[in-house]
ZAMARGU-4260 file (C-alpha; in steps of 0.2 Angstrom, whole numbers, plus 5000, padded with zeros to 4 digits):
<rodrens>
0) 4084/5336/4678 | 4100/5342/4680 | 4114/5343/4667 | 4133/5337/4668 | 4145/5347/4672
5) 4156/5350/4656 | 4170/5343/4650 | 4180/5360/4652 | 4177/5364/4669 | 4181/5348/4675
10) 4197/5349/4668 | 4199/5367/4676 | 4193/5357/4692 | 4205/5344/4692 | 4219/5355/4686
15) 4217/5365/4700 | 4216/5354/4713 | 4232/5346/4708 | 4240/5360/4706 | 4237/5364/4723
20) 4222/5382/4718 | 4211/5372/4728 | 4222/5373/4743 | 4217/5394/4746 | 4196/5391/4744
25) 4186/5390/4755 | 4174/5375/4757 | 4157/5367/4762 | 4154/5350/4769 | 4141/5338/4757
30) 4126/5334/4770 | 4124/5318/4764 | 4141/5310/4759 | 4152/5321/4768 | 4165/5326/4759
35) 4173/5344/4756 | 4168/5354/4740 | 4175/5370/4738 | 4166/5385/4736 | 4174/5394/4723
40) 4187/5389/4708 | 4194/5399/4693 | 4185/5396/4676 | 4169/5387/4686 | 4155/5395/4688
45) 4151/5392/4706 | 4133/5388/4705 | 4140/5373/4699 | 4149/5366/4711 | 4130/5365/4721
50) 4124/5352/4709 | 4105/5356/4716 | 4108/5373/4706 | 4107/5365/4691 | 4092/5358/4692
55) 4076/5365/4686 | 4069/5357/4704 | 4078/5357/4718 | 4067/5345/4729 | 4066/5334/4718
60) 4088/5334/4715 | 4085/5331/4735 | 4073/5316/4733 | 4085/5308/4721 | 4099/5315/4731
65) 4094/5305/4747 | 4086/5289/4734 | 4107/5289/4733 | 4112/5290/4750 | 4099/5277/4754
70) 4105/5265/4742 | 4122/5267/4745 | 4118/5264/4765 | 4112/5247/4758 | 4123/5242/4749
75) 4136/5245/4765 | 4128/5233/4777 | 4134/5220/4763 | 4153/5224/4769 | 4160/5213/4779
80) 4175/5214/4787 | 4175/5234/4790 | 4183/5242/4804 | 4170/5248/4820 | 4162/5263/4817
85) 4165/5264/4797 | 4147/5262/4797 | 4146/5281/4806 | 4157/5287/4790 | 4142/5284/4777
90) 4131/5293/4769 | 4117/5304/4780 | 4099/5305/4775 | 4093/5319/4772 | 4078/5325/4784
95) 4071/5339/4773 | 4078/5351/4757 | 4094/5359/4763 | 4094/5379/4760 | 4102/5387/4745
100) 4120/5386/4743
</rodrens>
């Protein structure tokens, strides 16, 4: 299993991104939720910001990875209501182990 990130570099994370650091990296898009992580950040080592890196097996981060994704898909045909086409904005299942970062 993987472990969490510290304490230390989350703070370095968050202070960075609010005080705009983040705004000069570059960035890779998450295949399953989306969303933009960057690639680099001072004080991070930047094996962890690919979470799979920190596992002892990446196939099995990914199986856990996409159990996620499939529960949160779920979860999102609960939600009434939603605007068309929100549906199209969730989580993506993941068709096979995606290469190293």
């Amino acid at each position: 299993m993987g472990k969490r990130i510290s304490i230390g570099h989350t703070r370095k994370l968050l202070n960075a991104a609010l005080g705009g650091a983040l705004d000069e990296v570059s960035y890779r898009k998450d295949p399953v939720f989306g969303f933009e992580v960057p690639e680099s950040c001072e004080g991070v080592p930047s094996e962890i910001l690919e979470p799979a890196n920190t596992w002892g097996n990446r196939e099995e981060y990914y199986r856990k990875y996409d159990a996620l994704a499939a529960a949160s898909s779920r979860t999102s045909r609960c939600w009434r209501g939603l605007p068309p086409g929100t549906a199209a904005h969730g989580p993506k299942r993941l068709t096979g182990v995606p290469s190293r970062a």
